[in-house]
N, C-alpha and C positions, 0 to 999 in steps of 0.2 A: 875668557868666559864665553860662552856658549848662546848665542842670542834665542830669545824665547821663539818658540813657536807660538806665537798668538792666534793665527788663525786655528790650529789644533785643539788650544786652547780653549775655544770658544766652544770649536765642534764639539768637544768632549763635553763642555757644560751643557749644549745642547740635547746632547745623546741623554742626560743626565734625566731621572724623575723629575718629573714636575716642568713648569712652565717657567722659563726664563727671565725675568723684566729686565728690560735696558732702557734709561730714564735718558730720556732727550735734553740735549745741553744746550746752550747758543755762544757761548761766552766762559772764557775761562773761570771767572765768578761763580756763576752756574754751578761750572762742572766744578769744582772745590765744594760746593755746599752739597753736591746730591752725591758725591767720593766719599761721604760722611755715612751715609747712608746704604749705598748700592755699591755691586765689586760690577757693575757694566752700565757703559755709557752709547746714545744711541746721538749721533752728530747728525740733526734735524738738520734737512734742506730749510724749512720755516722757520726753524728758530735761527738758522746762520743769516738767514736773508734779511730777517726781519733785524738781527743783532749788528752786523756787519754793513750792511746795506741801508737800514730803513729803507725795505723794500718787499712787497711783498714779493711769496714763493712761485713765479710766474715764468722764473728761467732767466735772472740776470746775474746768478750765481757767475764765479768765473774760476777755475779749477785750480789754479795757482795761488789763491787765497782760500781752496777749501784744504790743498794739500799743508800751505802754512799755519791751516789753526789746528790740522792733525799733528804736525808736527809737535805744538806747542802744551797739545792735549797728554799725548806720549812723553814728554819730556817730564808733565808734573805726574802722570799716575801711571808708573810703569809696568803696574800687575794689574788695571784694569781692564777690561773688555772696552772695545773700542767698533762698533758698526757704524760705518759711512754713509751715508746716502750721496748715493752719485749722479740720482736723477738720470737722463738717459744717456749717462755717459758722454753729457757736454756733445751730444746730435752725433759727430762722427764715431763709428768704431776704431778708428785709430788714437782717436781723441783717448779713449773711455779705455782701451789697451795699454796708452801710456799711462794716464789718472792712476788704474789699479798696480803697475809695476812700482809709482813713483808711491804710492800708500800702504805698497806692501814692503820696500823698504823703509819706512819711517815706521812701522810697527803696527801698523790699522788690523784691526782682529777683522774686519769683514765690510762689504760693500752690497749696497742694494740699488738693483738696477733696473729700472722699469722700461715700458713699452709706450711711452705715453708719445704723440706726436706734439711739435710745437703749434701755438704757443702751449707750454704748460701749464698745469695747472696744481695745485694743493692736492692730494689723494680724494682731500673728504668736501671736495669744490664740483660744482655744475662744471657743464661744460668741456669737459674730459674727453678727445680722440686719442686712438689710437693708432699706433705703425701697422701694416700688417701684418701678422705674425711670420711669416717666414722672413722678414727684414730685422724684423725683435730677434729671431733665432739667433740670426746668424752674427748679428751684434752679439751677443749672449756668448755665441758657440768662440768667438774670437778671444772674449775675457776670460773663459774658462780655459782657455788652452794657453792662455799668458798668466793666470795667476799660479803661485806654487803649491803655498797651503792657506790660502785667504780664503775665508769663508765668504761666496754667493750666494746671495738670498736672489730669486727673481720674482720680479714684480709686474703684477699686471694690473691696470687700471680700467678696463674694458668695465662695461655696465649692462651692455644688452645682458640678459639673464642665460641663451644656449654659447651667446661668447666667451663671459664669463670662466663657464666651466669647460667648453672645451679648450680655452687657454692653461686653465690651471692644470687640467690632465698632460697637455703637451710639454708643462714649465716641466711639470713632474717625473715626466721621462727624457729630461737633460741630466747631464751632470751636476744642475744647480744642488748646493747643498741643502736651499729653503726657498719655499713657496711664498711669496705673499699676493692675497689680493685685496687688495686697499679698496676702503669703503663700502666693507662687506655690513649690511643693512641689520641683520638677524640673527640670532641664536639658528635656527631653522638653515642658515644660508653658511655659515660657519660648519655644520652637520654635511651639509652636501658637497661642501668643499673639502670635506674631510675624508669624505669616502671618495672624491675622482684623485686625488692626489695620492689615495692610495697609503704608502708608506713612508711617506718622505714627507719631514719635518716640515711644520706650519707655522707662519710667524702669523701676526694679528696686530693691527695699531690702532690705538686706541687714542683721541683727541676729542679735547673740550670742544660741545659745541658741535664735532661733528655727526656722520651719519652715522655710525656704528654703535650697538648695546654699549651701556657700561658693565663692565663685569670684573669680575674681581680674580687674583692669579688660580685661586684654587676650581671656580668655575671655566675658566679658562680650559687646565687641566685638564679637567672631566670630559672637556670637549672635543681633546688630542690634540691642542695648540701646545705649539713647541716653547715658540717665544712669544714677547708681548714688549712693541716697544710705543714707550709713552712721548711721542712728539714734545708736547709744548708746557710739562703743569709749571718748570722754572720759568720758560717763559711767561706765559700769564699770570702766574702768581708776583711776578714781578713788576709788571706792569698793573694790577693790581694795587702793591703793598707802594710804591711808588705814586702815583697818583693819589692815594687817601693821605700818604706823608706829606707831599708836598700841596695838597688842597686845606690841610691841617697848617700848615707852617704860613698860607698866604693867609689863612681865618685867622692866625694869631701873631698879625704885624709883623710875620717873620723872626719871631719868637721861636726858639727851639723846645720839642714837649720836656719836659722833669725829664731825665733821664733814671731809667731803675736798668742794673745791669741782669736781674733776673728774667725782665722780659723785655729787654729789648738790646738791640745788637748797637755794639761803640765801635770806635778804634782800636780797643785792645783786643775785641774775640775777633773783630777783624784779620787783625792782622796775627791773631794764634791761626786762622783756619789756612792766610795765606803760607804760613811758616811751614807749614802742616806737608808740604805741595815741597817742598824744599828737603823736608827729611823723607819723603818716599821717593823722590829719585837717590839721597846718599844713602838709605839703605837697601836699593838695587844695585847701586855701583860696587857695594861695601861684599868684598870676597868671604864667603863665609868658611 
């Protein structure tokens, strides 16, 4: 059998009308209940740090356990989209040329890689420096001549307002296959970044809380945004639905609420969603 081209995969959904969502996962859990939903998954640096770690997104990731929860992600959803975040490529570019050869074979549809200097920080965080651009390039230029068909997005995290954009023009005349500049402020800043980038696909992240418009995929669209990937809503909603459960369980002596299988999740939809994760890789494997 013929192993997928994922990263093609993706480009081609790319290319594709309309604007793309890819739902940020942290945890195999997660990613099971948003597979229910979405055919593309976006492996949040904040949602792994914060899931793997309790820690925030500050650069204590460590590449060998971001390659092992791809591994494990590809294992359960074999026909999903799969984008990495690789932060800056773990500081060395040799570092960041190994990461993408070792995620392009376990199946990762694509990597994002920014320009940020340590220490790091969250995209939509104060306090954000940057490499100087011709050090980001050449990081860049090195992953792009070691990947095959994985899709790069590049990422710039700059703020000054003439940095900004003439980063994004420069990202846009690499061979990256997508733009992104994180914590882009505006509708109005979205527009301007759309015209120096020219023709080349524009990704857009959207997180609770932080700096950027909320907007929706089809306003997105209209914008010339390619893609849209949503960091954290498993994460926070999770930590949300979790703290009301368990502030409910210590108000009621540890009492568990009635259970109604209508609206609320047991053991058994539990473990249909996990089973679920077990018959899409046997009908990958399964020779048709």
């Amino acid at each position: 059998m013929n192993r997928p081209s994922y990263g093609n995969d993706l480009r081609a959904r790319i290319a594709a009308p309309g604007t793309t969502p890819l739902i940020g996962v942290h945890d195999m859990y997660s990613a099971s209940v948003a597979a229910g939903h979405y055919d593309g998954m976006f492996v949040s640096g904040f949602g792994f740090a914060a899931s793997y770690y309790g820690l925030p997104d500050i650069g204590f990731i460590a590449w060998p356990d971001m390659l092992a929860f791809v591994q494990r992600l590809r294992g359960a959803f074999p026909r999903h989209h799969l984008l990495v975040d690789i932060d800056d490529g773990y500081v060395d570019p040799e570092v960041a040329c190994h990461v993408v050869e070792g995620l392009e074979r376990i199946g990762a549809s694509g990597v994002i890689l920014e320009d940020q200097k340590r220490p790091r920080r969250c995209g939509h965080a104060d306090g954000k420096q940057v490499l100087p651009l011709g050090e980001y390039l050449a990081k860049l230029d090195m992953v792009l001549r070691t990947r095959r068909d994985l899709v790069v997005v590049a990422r710039t995290d700059a703020t000054d307002e003439d940095d900004i954009l003439h980063r994004a023009k420069c990202l846009a005349a690499t061979e990256a296959d997508v733009v992104l500049v994180d914590g882009v402020r505006s509708v109005e800043w979205i527009r301007r970044i759309r015209e120096v980038v020219d023709g080349k696909p524009l990704l857009f992240n959207q997180i609770a809380g932080g700096k950027s418009p909320r907007l929706s995929l089809s306003e997105l669209s209209e914008l010339g945004v390619d893609v849209a990937i949503y960091s954290t809503p498993c994460l926070f909603a999770a930590h949300a639905a979790m703290d009301s459960a368990l502030a409910g369980l210590k108000a009621d002596d540890g009492r568990l609420p009635v259970f109604d299988p209508e609206r609320s999740v047991g053991v058994a939809a539990s473990t249909r969603l996990l089973e679920r994760n077990l018959a899409r890789h046997r009908e990958a494997v399964t020779p048709v």
